[in-house]
N, C-alpha and C positions, 0 to 999 in steps of 0.2 A: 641341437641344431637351432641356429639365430631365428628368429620368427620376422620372415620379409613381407606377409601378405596378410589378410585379413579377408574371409569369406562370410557372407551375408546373404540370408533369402530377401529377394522384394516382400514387400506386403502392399504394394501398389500406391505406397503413397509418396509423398517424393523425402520421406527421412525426417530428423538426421539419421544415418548407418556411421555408429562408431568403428576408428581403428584405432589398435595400441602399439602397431611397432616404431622402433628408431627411425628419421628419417635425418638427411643432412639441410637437402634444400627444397622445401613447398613443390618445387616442381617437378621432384624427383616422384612423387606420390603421384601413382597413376588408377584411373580405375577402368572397369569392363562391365558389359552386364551380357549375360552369356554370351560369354570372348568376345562380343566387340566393345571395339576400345572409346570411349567415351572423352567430348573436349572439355575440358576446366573452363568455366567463365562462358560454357554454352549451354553443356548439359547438366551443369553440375557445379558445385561451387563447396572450396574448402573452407569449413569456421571452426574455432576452437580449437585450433593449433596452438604445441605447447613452445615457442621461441626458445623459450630455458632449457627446457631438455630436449628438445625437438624429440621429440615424444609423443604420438597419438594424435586424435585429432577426430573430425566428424565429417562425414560428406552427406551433402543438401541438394537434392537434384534441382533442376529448376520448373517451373510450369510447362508441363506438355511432354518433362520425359523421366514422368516417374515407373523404374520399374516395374512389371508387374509382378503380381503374388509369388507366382511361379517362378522368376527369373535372378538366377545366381548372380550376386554381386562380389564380384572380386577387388579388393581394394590392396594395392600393395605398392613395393617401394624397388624402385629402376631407377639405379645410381649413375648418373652419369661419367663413363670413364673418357669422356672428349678429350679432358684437360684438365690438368692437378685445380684443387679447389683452389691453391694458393700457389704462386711461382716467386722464387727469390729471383735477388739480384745482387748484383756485386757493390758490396758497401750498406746493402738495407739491412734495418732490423730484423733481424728473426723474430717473430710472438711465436711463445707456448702455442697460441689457438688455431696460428696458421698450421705449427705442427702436425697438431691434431687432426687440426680438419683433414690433412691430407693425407693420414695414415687412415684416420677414419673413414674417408671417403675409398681406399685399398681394402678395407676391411669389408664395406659394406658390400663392392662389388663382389667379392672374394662370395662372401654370405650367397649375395643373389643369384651368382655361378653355380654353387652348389646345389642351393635348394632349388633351381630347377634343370638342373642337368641330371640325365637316367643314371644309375650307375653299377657296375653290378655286383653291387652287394646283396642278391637275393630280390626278392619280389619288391617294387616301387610303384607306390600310388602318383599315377601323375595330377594335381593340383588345378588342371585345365587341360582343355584338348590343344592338341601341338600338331600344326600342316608340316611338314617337309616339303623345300622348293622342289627336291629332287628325290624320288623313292628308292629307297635303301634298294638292292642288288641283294639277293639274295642265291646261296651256288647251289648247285643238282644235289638235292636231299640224300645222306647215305644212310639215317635210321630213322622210325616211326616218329622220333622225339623232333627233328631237327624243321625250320621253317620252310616254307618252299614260297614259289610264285603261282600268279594262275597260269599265266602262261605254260609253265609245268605241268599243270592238274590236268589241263586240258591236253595234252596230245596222250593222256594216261586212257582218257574216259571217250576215246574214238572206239568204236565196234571192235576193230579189228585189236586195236592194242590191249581194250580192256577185256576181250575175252580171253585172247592167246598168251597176253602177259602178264596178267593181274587177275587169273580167276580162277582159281585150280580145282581139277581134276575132284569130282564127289558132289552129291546130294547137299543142292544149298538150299530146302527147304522145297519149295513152290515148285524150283528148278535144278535138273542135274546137269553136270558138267560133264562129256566124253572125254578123252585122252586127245580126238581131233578138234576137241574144244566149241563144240556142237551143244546149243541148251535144247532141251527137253522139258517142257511143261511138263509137269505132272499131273496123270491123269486127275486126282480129285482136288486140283488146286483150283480151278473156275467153280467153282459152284453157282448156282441159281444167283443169289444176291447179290455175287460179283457184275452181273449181269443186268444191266441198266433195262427198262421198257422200251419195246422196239428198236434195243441194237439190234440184236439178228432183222435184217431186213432181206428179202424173197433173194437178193442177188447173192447172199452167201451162205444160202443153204442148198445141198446136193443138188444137183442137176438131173431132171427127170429122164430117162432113158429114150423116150420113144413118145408121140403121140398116142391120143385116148389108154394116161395110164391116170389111175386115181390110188390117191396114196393113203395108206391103210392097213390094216392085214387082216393077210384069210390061213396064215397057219395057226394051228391053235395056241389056248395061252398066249400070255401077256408079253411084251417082246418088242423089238425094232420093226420102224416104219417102216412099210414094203408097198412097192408097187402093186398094185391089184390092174390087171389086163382090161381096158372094155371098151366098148365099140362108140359107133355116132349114135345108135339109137340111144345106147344108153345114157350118153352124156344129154340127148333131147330129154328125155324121160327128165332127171335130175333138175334140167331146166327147168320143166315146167311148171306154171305160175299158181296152178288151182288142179283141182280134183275133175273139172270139166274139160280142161286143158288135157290130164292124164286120161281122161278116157276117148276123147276128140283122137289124140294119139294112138293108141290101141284098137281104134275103129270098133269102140263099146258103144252103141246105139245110143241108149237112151240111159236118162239116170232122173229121178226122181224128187221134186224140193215141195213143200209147204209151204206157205209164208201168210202172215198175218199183218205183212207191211209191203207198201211199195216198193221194186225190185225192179233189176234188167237183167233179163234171162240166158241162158249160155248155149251156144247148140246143142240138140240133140236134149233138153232140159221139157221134163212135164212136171211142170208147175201146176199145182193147187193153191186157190184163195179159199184164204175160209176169212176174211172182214170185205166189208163193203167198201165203195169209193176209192179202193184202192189202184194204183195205174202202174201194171204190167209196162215195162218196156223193152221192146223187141231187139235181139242180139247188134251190137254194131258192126261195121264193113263186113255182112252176111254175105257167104259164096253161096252158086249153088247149087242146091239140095239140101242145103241147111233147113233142118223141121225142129220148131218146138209144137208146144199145143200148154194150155192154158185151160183148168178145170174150173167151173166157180160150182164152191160144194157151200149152198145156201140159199135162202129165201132172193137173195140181193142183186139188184141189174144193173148195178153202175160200176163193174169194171171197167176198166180206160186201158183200150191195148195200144201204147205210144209205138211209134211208125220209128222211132230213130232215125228221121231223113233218110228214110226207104219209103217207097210204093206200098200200099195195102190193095192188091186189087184192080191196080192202074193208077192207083188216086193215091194223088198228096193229101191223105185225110190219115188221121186216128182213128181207131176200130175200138167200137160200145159193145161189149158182151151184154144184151138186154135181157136175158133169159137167166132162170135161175136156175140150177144144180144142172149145167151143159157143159161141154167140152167141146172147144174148140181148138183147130190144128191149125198151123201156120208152114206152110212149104215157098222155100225163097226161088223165086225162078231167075228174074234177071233184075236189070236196075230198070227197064221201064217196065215190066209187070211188077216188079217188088217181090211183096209175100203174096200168096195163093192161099184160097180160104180151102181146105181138102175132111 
């Protein structure tokens, strides 16, 4: 096969890039740099062309459009078939050269015909990328081998076409296929890892049956989530915030704390100091009958009982335990008596 073209990588600088094939006329010699087509005496300039053989040659980019590293330079030769190189006339010379030229110039077109026309003699490297004004037509595919369109592909891969006409009946891994053409996940095809963090979100898991159920289980052994039955008390129960709270609730009197540090105390709480200067403060929005009581087990008279914007007594004052190893009680009457000393 005749050699029409000449392929070359940039190296980013603007050349020369040698060519070696035949050409007829300087301006037959075209070049590209990745397929676009480049102008002579703009981007580029021919030197070291051979007149004698018209043979080879060099191309010299010019300042500002060399190339770069990356970029394929195609240099080849597009004979122009306008008009015969040479046209006789009645009574002229003939020369040998016009001859030539113009079997040559049939020749060469002939060359550049071939070497880029597809042909089908088995697999063809195309030499550059090639648009089509208009896109080949392609008919209704009739074996696995043959091309199709997308337009095709697509009315294949709609739900209804791709299940009931393209996806047969049996076990396709993940998924089985019914005879009604129905898929079935399969049960241990999700596993855990398939399962992203907080996909499952509250709105698509079971629906709880009934109000105050709590979900759990109370048959023995290990097993599926179940509703477990319970009422309002118990959902307050569960509610509640502290171990004071749970017995406030239960209507458990009293419950007993120590403390070695400053504290505010909870209904129904008998607290013991055992450090000095330390300041008790009295439950807040107290109802009443609310009672603590406050021990000081020690030599020490400067506990500080804080009022928590409550009354002590009638009075907007703070309550001094002055006495040592004494117990005193706090009973809340209302908001203008406060706490009551009992």
């Amino acid at each position: 096969m005749a050699i029409t073209e000449t392929l070359r990588n940039g190296t980013g600088g603007l050349g020369p890039f040698s060519f070696d094939f035949e050409w007829l006329n300087s301006a037959d010699i075209k070049v590209t740099v990745d397929n676009v087509l480049k102008t002579a005496g703009t981007h580029y300039n021919l030197q070291n062309l051979n007149y004698t053989t018209k043979t080879g040659g060099e191309v010299l980019f010019t300042a500002g459009n060399a190339p770069a590293a990356s970029a394929v330079i195609r240099v080849y030769r597009q004979t122009s078939n306008d008009d015969l190189s040479s046209t006789f006339y009645s009574g002229s010379a003939i020369r040998a050269q016009d001859l030539n030229n113009n079997f040559t110039q049939g020749l060469y077109v002939a060359q550049e015909t071939t070497n880029n026309s597809v042909q089908d003699v088995g697999n063809v490297t195309l030499a550059a990328s090639y648009t089509f004004n208009a896109p080949p037509s392609a008919p209704t595919p009739t074996s696995g081998s043959h091309l199709t369109t997308k337009s095709y592909v697509d009315t294949l891969v709609t739900d209804t076409a791709f299940i009931s006409g393209n996806l047969s009946v049996g076990d396709k891994g993940d998924l089985t296929v019914n005879s009604a053409s129905n898929w079935t996940i399969d049960p241990l095809a999700v596993t855990t890892a398939k399962i992203a963090n907080s996909n499952v979100t509250y709105a698509k898991i079971q629906n709880v049956s009934a109000t105050n159920r709590i979900l759990g289980r109370s048959s023995a052994g290990a097993g599926v989530v179940e509703e477990i039955v319970c009422t309002a008390v118990s959902r307050d129960l569960l509610s509640a915030v502290d171990v004071p709270a749970w017995l406030t609730y239960l209507g458990i009197n009293d419950f007993v704390s120590t403390t070695a540090v400053s504290k505010t105390l909870d209904n129904r709480e008998r607290c013991t100091v055992t450090a000095a200067g330390l300041t008790i403060t009295l439950p807040s929005a107290p109802l009443p009958g609310w009672e603590v009581s406050v021990s000081v087990a020690g030599s020490f008279t400067n506990t500080i009982i804080a009022r928590n914007f409550e009354n002590i007594m009638s009075l907007a004052e703070n309550f001094v335990i002055d006495r040592p190893d004494v117990t005193v009680t706090f009973l809340y009457v209302d908001t203008t008596r406060g706490w009551r000393i009992i």
